[in-house]
N, C-alpha and C positions, 0 to 999 in steps of 0.2 A: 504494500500500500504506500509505495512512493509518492504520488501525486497527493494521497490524503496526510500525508506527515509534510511535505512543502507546504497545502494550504494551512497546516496548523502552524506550521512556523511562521507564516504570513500573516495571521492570526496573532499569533501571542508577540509578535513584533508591533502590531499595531495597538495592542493592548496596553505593552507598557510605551510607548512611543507617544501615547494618547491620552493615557491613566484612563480608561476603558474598561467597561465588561465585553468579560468573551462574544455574547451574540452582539453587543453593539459593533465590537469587532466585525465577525461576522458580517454583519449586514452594508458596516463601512468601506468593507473588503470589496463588496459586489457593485459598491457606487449607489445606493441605493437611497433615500430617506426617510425618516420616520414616517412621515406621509405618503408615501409610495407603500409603501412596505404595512401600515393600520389598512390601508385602502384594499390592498391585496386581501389581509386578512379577517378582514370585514370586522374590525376593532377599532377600539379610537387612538389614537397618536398617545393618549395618557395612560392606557391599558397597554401599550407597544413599550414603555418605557419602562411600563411596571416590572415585565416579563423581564426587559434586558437589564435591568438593573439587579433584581433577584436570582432571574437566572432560573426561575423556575415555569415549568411550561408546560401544558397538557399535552399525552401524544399528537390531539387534532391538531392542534396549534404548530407542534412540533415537523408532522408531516407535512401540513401547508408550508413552513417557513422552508423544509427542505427541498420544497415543489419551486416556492418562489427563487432560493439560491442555486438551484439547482444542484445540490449536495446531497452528500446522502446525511439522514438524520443524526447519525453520530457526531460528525463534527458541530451538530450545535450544542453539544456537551461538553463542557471544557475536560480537557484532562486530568484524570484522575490522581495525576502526581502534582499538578500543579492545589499547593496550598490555600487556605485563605489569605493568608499574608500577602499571597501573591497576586490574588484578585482585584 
């Protein structure tokens, strides 16, 4: 899974780059906005922020956003070596 370890390194580069959550990451990765992106998910921009800042996410949610990034659902899980500290 070479291509899924580059985008995470792309990821947690933009995490601390940004002081970032991972899916804000994510979704900053694809060029996208919070408005593009609540729109797609049929939620509001305040409920999109809630997710990315928690980090917690329903599978529906979770399968749309990986429809929208075109990813697969894993990388919208941060790694599981990466700490709190580090979040």
């Amino acid at each position: 899974m070479i291509d899924l370890e580059n985008q995470e390194r792309e990821i947690i580069n933009l995490m601390f780059s940004q002081d970032i959550s991972w899916l804000t990451a994510v979704r900053i990765r694809h060029k996208l906005s919070l408005a593009e992106v609540s729109k797609m998910l049929g939620i509001s921009i305040n409920s999109l922020k809630q997710i990315e800042k928690t980090e917690r996410l329903s599978s529906n949610i979770k399968s749309k956003m990986a429809g929208i990034y075109g990813c697969p659902p894993e990388l919208l899980i941060c790694p599981s070596w990466m700490t709190a500290e580090h979040k």
